[in-house]
C-alpha positions as semicolon CSV with decimal commas, in nm:
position;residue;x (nm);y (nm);z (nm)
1;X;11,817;9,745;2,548
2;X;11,706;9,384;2,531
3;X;11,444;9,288;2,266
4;X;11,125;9,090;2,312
5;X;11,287;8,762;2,167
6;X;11,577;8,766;2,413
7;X;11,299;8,828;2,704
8;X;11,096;8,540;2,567
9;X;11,436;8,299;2,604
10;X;11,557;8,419;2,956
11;X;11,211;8,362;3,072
12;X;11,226;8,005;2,880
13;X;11,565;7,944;3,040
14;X;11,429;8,041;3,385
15;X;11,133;7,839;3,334
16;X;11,346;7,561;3,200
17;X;11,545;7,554;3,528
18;X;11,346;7,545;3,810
19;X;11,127;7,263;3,617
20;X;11,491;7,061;3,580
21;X;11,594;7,123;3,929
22;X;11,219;7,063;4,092
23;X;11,222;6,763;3,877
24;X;11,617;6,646;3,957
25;X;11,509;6,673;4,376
26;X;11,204;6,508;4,375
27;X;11,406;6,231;4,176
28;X;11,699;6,262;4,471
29;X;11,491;6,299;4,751
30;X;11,455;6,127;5,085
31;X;11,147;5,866;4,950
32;X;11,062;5,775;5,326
33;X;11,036;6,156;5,421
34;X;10,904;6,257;5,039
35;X;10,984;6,583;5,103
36;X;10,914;6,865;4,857
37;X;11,154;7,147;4,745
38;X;10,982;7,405;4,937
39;X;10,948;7,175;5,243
40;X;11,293;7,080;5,287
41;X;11,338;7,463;5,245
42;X;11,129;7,555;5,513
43;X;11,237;7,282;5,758
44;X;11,621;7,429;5,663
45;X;11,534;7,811;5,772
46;X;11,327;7,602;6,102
47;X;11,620;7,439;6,191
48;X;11,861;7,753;6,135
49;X;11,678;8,037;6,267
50;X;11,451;7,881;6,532
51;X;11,046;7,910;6,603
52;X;10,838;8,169;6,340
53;X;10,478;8,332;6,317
54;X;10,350;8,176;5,982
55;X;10,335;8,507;5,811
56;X;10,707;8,621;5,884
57;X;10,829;8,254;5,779
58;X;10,561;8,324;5,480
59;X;10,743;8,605;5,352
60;X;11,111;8,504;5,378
61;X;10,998;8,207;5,170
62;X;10,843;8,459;4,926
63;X;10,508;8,222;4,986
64;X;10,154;8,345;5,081
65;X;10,078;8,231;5,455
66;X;9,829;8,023;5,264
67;X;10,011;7,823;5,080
68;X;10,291;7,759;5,369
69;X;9,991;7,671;5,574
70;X;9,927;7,364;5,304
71;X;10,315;7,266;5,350
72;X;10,258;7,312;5,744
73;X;9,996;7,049;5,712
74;X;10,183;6,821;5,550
75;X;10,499;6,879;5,789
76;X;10,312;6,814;6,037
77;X;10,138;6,513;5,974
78;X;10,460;6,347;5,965
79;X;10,569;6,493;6,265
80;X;10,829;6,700;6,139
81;X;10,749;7,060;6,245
82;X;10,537;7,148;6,562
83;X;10,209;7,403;6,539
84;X;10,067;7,627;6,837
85;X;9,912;7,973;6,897
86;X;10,013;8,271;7,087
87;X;9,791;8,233;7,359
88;X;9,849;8,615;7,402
89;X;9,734;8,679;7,049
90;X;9,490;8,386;6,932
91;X;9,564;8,477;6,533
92;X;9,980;8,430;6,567
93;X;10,055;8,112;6,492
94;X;10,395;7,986;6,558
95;X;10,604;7,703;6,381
96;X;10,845;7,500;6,556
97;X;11,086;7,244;6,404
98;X;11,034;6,865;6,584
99;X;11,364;6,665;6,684
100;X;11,268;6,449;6,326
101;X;11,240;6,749;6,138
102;X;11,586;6,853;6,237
103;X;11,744;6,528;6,111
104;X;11,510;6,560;5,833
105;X;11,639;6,874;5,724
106;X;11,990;6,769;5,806
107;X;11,953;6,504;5,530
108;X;11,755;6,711;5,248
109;X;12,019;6,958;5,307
110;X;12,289;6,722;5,201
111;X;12,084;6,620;4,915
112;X;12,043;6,957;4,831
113;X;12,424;7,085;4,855
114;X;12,503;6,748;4,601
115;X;12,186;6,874;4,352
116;X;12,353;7,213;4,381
117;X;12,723;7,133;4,328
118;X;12,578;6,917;4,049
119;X;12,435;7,223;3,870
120;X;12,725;7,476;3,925
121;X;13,009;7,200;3,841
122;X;13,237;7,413;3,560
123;X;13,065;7,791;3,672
124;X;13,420;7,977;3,747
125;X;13,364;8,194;4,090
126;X;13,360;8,500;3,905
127;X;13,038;8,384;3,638
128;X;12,837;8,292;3,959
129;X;12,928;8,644;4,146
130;X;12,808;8,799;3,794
131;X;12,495;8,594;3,830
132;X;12,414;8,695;4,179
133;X;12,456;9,076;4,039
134;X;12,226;9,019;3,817
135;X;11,948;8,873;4,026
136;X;12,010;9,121;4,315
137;X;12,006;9,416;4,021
138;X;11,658;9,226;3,874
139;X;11,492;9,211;4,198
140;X;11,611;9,601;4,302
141;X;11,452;9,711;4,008
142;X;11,143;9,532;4,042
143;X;11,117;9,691;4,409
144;X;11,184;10,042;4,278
145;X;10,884;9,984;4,070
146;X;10,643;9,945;4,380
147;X;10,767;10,253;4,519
């Protein structure tokens, strides 16, 4: 069993690396698009999988349908993701990526593969399959918890 201490320094590490990375793309990113992290994320699973309700694209971006609704805004004001309502069901509102957005996304993608191969240079194959384990075995046990 893992002690408090050793908790205390994977949650450090954790902590430690998403502030490096966050801080390592807004140094790389587009600066005429400005793009956040979770904006260039969102435009990415746009441009993959196609138009979304808020709340489903809310949820596979573990995000409240608040807070996407601030990066929405943002999207949209620079004309990088369309916004519309079901007109069957007033409350659904539906996401669409815009023909910028797409080569948007295209770009913070790249940008993002680089940041990424940049982090993992030197992790063998079999270290980042361990890794992946672990998070998958993290997050299954968190989700037994709720049940």
């Amino acid at each position: 069993m893992i002690d408090y201490f050793d908790m205390e320094k994977i949650e450090r590490l954790h902590r430690q690396l998403h502030k490096k990375v966050v801080s390592e793309w807004n140094t790389v990113s587009p600066s005429p698009l400005n793009l956040s992290l979770p904006q260039a994320n969102m435009l990415h699973m746009l441009r993959k999988e196609g138009i979304q309700r808020v709340s489903d694209l809310a949820e596979r971006l573990c995000m409240t349908p608040g807070g996407l609704t601030l990066l929405c805004d943002k999207l949209e004001e620079k004309g990088l993701i369309l916004r519309y309502r079901d007109e069957g069901d007033r409350r659904s509102v539906y996401l669409e990526i815009s023909p910028q957005g797409v080569e948007a996304s295209i770009a913070s993608q790249q940008i993002k593969n680089e940041l990424f191969k940049k982090m993992l240079q030197g992790i063998p194959a079999e270290e980042l399959q361990i890794l992946d384990k672990l998070y998958t075995h993290l997050l299954h046990n968190l989700e037994e918890e709720k049940s």
